[in-house]
Backbone as CSV, one residue per row, in Angstrom:
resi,resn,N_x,N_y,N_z,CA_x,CA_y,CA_z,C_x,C_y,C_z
1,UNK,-3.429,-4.474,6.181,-4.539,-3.560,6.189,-5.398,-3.770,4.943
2,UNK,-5.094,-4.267,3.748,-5.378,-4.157,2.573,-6.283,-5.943,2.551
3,UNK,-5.530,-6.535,3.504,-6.526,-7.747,3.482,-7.875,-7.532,3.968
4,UNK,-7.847,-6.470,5.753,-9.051,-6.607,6.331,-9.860,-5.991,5.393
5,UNK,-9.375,-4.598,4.821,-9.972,-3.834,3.865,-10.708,-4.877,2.639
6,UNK,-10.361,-5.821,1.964,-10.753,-6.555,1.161,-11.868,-7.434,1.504
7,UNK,-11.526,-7.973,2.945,-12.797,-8.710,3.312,-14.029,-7.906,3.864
8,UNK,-13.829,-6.719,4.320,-15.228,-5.833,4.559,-15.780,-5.233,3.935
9,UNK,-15.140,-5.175,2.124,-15.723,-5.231,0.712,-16.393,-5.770,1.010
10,UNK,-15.945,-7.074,0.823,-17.039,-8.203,0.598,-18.303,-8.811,1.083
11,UNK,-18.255,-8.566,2.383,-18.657,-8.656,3.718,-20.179,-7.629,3.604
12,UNK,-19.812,-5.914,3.020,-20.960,-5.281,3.114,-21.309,-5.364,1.296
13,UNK,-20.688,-6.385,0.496,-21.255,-6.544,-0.648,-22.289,-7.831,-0.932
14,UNK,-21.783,-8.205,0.086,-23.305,-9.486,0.158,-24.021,-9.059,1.253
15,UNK,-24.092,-8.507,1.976,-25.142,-8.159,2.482,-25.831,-6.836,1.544
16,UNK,-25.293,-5.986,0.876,-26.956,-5.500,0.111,-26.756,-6.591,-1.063
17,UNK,-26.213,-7.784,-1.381,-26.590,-8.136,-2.349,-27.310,-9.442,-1.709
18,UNK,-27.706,-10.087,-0.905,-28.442,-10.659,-0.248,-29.284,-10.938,0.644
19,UNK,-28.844,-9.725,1.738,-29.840,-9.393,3.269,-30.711,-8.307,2.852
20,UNK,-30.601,-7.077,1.717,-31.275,-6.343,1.875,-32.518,-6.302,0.822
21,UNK,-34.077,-6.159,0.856,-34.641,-5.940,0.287,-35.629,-5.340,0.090
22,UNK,-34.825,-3.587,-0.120,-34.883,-2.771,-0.592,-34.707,-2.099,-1.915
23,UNK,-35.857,-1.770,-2.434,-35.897,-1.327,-3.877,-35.539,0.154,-4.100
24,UNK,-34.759,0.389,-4.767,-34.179,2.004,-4.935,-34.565,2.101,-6.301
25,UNK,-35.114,3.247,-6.829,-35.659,3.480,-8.106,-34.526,3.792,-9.140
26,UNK,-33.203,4.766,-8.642,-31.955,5.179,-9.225,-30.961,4.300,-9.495
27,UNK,-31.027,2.954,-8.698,-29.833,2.127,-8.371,-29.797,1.220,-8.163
28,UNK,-28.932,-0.191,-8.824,-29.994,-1.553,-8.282,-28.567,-2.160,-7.165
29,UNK,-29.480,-2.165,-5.840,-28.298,-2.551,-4.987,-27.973,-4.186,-5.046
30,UNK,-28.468,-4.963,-5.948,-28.286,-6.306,-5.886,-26.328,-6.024,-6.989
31,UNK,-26.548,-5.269,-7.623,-25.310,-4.750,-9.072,-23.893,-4.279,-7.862
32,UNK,-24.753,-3.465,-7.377,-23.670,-2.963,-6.495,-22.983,-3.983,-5.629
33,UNK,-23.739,-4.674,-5.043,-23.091,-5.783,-3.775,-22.602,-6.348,-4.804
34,UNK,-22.325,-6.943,-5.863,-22.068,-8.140,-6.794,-20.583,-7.137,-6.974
35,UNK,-20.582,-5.946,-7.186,-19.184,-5.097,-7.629,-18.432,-4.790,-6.466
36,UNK,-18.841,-4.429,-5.283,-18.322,-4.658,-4.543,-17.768,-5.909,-4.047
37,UNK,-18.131,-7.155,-3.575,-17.418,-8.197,-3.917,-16.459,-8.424,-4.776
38,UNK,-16.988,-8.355,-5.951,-15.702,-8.664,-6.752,-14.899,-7.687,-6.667
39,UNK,-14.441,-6.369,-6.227,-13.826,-5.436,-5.622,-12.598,-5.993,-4.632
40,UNK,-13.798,-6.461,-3.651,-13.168,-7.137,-1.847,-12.684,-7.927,-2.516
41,UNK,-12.437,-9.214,-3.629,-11.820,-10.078,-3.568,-10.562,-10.206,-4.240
42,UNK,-10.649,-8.781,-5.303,-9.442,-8.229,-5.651,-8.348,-7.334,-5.118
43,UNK,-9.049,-6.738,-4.006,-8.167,-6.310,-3.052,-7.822,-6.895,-2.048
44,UNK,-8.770,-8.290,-1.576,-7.802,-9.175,-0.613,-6.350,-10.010,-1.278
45,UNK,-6.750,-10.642,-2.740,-5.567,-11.092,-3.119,-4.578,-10.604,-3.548
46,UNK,-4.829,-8.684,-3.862,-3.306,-8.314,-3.882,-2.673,-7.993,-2.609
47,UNK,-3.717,-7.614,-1.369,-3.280,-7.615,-0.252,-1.969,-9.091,0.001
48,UNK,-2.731,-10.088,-0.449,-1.962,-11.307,-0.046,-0.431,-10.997,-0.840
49,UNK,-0.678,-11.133,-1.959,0.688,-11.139,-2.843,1.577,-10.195,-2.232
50,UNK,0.893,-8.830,-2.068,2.424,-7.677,-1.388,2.623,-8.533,-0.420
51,UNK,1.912,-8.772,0.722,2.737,-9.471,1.759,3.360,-10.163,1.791
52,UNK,3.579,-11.211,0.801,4.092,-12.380,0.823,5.352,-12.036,0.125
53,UNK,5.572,-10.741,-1.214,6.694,-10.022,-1.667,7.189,-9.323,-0.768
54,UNK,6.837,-8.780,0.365,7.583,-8.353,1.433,8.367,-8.912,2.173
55,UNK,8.032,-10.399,2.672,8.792,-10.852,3.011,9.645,-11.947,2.522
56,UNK,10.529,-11.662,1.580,11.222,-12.201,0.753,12.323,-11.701,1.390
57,UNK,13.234,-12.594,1.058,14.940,-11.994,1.693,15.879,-13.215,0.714
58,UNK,16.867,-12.007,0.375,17.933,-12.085,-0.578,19.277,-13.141,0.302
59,UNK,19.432,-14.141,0.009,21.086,-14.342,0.974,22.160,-14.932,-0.490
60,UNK,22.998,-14.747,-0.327,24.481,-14.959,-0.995,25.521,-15.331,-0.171
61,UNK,26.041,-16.564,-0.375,26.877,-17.068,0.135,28.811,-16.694,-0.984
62,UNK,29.399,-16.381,0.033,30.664,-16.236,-0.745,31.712,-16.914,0.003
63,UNK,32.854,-17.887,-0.564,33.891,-18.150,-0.228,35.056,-17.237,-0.287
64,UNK,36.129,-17.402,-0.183,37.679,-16.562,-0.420,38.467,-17.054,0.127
65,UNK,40.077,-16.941,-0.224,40.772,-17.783,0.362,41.505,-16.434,1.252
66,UNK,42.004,-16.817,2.268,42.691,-15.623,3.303,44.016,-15.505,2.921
67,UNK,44.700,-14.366,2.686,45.751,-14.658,1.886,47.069,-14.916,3.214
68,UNK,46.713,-13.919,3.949,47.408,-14.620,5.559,47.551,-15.909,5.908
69,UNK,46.420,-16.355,6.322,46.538,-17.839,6.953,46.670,-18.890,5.625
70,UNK,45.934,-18.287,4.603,45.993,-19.614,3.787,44.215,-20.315,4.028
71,UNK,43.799,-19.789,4.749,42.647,-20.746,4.846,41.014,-19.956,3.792
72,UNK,40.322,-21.109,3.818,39.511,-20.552,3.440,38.024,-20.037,3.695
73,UNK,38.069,-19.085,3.887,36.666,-18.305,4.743,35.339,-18.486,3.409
74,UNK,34.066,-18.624,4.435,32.937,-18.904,3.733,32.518,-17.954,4.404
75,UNK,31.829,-17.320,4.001,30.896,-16.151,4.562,29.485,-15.891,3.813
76,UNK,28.303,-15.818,4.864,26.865,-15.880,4.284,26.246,-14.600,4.655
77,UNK,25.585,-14.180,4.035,24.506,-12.664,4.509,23.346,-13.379,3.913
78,UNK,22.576,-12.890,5.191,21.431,-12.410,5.064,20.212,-10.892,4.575
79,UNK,19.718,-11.038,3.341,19.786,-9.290,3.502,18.088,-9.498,2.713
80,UNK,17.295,-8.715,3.738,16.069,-8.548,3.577,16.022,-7.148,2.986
81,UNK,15.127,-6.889,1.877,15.027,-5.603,0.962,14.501,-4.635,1.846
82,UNK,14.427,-3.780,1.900,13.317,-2.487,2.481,12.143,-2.799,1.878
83,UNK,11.253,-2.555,2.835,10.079,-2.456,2.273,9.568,-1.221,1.588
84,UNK,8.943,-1.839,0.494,8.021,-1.230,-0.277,6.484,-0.347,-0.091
85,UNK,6.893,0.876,-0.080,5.259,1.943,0.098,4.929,2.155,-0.846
């Protein structure tokens, strides 16, 4: 969500900072589209990074010897974290 959110920063920050030309006496919308962008492009790349920390997953492999049989068991997990809100 935080990606699309980042690119429609950007998206309505070049357009008043390039399609529109309109002069506002209070406000210069060329400043604004330029902050907005750089906004959208900071919230698309942390968008990227959480996602990519989300899906991270932990595995550990362990041996042991069985004290019954004598043999020796390898055993692997897989274990993905909870995600993060």
């Amino acid at each position: 969500m935080s990606i699309g959110f980042g690119i429609l920063l950007v998206a309505v920050g070049a357009v008043l900072s390039y399609a529109l030309n309109v002069t506002v006496d209070w406000i210069d919308l060329d400043l604004v589209g330029m902050i907005l962008m750089i906004a959208g492009a900071v919230v698309t790349i942390l968008g990227i990074v959480f996602a990519v920390r989300r899906r991270r997953s932990v595995s550990a492999t362990r041996a042991v010897a069985d004290p019954v049989a004598g043999e020796r068991v390898t055993r692997t997990e897989d274990r993905v974290p909870p995600p993060e809100v």
